[in-house]
N, C-alpha and C positions, 0 to 999 in steps of 0.2 A: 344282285351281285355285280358289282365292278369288274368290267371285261378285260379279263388280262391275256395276253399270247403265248402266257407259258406259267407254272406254279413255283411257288417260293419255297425252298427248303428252308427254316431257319434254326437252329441249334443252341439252345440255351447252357450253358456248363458252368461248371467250379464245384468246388472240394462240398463235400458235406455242408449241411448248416447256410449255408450259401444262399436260400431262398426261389433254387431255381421252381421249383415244384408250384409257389404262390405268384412267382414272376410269369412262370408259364400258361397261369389261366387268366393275370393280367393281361398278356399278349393278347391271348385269343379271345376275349370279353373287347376288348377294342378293336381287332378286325372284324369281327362277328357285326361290332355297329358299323364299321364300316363298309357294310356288307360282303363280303370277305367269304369266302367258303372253307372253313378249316377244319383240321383234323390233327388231332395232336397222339403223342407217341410217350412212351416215357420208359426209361430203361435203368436199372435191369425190369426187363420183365415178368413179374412173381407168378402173371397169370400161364406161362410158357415153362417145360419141360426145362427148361435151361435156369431159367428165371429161378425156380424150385431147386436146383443143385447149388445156383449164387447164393440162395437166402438161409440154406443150411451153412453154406459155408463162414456165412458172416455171422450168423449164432452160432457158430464154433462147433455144428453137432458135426462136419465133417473136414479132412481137410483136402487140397490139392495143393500140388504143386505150382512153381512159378506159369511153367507149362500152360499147365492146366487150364490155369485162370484166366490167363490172356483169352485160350481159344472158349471158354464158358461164356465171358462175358461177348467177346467178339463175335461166336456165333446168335447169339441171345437178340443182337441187332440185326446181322445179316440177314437171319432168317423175314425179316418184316422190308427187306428191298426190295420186291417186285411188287409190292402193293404200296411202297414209297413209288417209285416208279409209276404206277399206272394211277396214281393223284395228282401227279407232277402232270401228265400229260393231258388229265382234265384241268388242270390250272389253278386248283387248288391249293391253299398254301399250308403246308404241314410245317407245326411247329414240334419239335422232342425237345425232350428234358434229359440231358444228355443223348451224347452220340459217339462214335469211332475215336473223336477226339479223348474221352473220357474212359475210354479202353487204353488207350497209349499213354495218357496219363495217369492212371492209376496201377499199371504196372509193369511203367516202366520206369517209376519212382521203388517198385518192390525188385526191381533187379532185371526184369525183362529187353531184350537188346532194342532201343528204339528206333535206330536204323530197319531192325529185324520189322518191327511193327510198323511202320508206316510201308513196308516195301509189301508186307501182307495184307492190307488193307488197299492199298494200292494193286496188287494184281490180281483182288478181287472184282476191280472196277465197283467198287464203293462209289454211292450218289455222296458227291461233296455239297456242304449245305450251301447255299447263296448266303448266308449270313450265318457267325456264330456269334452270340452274346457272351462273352465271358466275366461271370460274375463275381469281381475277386472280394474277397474277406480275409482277414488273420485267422489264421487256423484257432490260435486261442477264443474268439469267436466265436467263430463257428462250432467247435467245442462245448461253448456255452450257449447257443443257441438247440443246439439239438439236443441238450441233457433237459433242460426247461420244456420241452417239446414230446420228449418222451418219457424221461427219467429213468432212464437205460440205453446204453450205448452198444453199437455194435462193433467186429473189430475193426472195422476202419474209422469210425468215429470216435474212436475214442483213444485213436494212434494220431498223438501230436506230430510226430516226428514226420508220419507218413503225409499227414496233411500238407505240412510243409513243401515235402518234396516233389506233393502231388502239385502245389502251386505252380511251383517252379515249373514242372513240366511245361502246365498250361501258360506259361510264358514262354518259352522254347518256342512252342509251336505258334502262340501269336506272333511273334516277332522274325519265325520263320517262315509266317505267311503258310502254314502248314493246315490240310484238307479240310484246307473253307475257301471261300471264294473273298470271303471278307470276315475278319476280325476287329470285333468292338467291345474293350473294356470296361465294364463300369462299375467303379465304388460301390460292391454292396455293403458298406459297415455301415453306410450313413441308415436315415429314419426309411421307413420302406416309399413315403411320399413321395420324398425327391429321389430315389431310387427309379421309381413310376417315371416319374418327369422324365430323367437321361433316359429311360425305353423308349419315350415316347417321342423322345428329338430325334432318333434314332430311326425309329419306323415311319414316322410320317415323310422321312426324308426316302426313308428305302421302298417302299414298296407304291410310293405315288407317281 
C-alpha cells in the first residue's frame, strides 16, 4: 500500500442512469492496482432497515411524505459515519456511490427546503468527501439507459421532470462549492472509454 497521512473520501453522484455504480468499481479496480486500500459504500442501502422502507417506496408499495423522505434517505447514510470515520483515520480511501450531496438533491428538487437540508446535514457534522465526481447525463439518457438495463423503471427513474430538477440541483451545489471539498464534472453521455480517461486525469492528479 502507498503510505498516505490521512484517507480519501471520494463521492461519486448524478441522477439515475448516470453509470455511477460501473464508474464506482472502475475507481476502485485502479486504486486497488495502485495499491490503495479501499472500501467502498453505496447508497441507498437495500441491505439496512432504512434502505428496505426507500426500496418499498420506490416500488410504490408504500408512501411518505416530502418529510419523510429526506430523513429515510439521509439517515440510511448517516447511520454508516463512524465506520466512514474510523477508515478515514486508517488512511484508507473510501469511495460511495452516492452521498449527502444526493439526499439534497433528490429532494429538494421534490420540494424539500434546501437551505433546510444542507443546514441538517451540516449540524450533523457529516464527513465532507475530499472529492465529489459528478457524473452529468440528459435525463432523457438516462432514462434510456436504465429501461435497457432493467426493463422496468422505478418512481424516480422513470420521472423525467424530476431527473431534470434533480440535475439542476447538482449544479447548485457544484457551483456553490457545496459539501465537498472539491467538485469535478464529467460528461457521462459520451462512450464509457473516454468517460474512464476524464476519471483517470482526475485521480492520478488527486490522490498522488
Amino acid at each position: 500500500m502507498i503510505a498516505r497521512k490521512k484517507g480519501l473520501l471520494i463521492a461519486v453522484e448524478g441522477i439515475d442512469g448516470a453509470g455511477k455504480r460501473t464508474l464506482c468499481s472502475f475507481i476502485k479496480e485502479f486504486l486497488e492496482i495502485q495499491r490503495f486500500e479501499v472500501t467502498q459504500f453505496a447508497y441507498p442501502d437495500y441491505s439496512s432497515k432504512w434502505g428496505k422502507i426507500i426500496e418499498d417506496y420506490l416500488q410504490n408499495k408504500i408512501e411518505l411524505n416530502i418529510n419523510e423522505q429526506f430523513f429515510v434517505y439521509f439517515i440510511d447514510i448517516l447511520k454508516d459515519q463512524d465506520k466512514v470515520r474510523e477508515l478515514l483515520e486508517e488512511t484508507k480511501i473510501i469511495i460511495t456511490d452516492r452521498y449527502f450531496s444526493s439526499t439534497i438533491a433528490f429532494q429538494c428538487a421534490k420540494g424539500f427546503s434546501y437551505q433546510k437540508a444542507i443546514s441538517i446535514v451540516e449540524v450533523m457534522d457529516a464527513i465532507e468527501p475530499d472529492l465529489t465526481l459528478f457524473i452529468q447525463i440528459p435525463p432523457q439518457l438516462a432514462l434510456k439507459r436504465k429501461f435497457e438495463q432493467k426493463k422496468s423503471l422505478d418512481r424516480h427513474e422513470k420521472d423525467i421532470e424530476l431527473l431534470k430538477n434533480v440535475d439542476y440541483m447538482y449544479e447548485k451545489m457544484l457551483s456553490g462549492g457545496i459539501l465537498s471539498k472539491r467538485w469535478i464534472k464529467i460528461d457521462g453521455s459520451r462512450d464509457l472509454e473516454r468517460v474512464e480517461k476524464d476519471i483517470l486525469n482526475v485521480l492520478e492528479k488527486f490522490v498522488t
